[in-house]
C-alpha positions, 0 to 999 in steps of 0.5 A, a space after each residue: 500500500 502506498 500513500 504520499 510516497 510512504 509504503 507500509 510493509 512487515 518485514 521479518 528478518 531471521 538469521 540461522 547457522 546450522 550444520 549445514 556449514 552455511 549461514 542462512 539470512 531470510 528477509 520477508 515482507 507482506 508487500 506488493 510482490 513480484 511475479 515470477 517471471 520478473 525474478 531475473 529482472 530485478 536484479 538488473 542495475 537501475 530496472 524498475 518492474 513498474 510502468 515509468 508513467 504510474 510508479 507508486 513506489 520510489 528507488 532507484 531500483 539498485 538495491 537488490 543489484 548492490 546485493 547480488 554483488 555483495 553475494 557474489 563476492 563472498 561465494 553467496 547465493 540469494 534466492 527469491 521466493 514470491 508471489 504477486 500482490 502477497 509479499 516476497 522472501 529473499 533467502 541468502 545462503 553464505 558459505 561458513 568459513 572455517 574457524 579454528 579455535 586455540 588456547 
């Protein structure tokens, strides 16, 4: 939902470790979604999924490019999961280093 340039979302951001020797962060919102088939697009630098003449919703449409480039470079993987018009998830999955630990 939009009003005067203001969106109102709930996002929930978790963060796990587990045995699989990755590190999981899940960011979820209840927004406006994207359909599937705009996956790819939204990663491209300055893309916008709304018609340029009725945009609602403001940003330069980097974000999400910033982000794969920040994954990219530490060996990460970002998936998104999402459905038109009932939020999306973006799970990113980086790789545990190996910690030794000395006295």
């Amino acid at each position: 939902m939009c009003h005067h340039n203001k969106i109102f979302a709930k996002v929930i951001i978790e963060v796990t470790a587990g045995m699989s020797g990755k590190l999981t962060i899940s960011i979820k919102d209840d927004g406006i979604g994207i359909d599937e088939t705009s996956y790819d697009k939204i990663f491209i630098p300055f893309h916008q999924l709304e018609n340029p003449f009725t945009r609602e919703y403001g940003g330069l449409g980097i974000g999400l490019t910033i982000v794969r480039q920040i994954c990219d470079k530490m060996s990460a993987e970002i998936k998104v999961n999402s459905e038109h018009n009932k939020g999306s998830e973006f799970i990113i999955e980086v790789p545990a280093l190996p910690v030794s630990i000395s006295d």
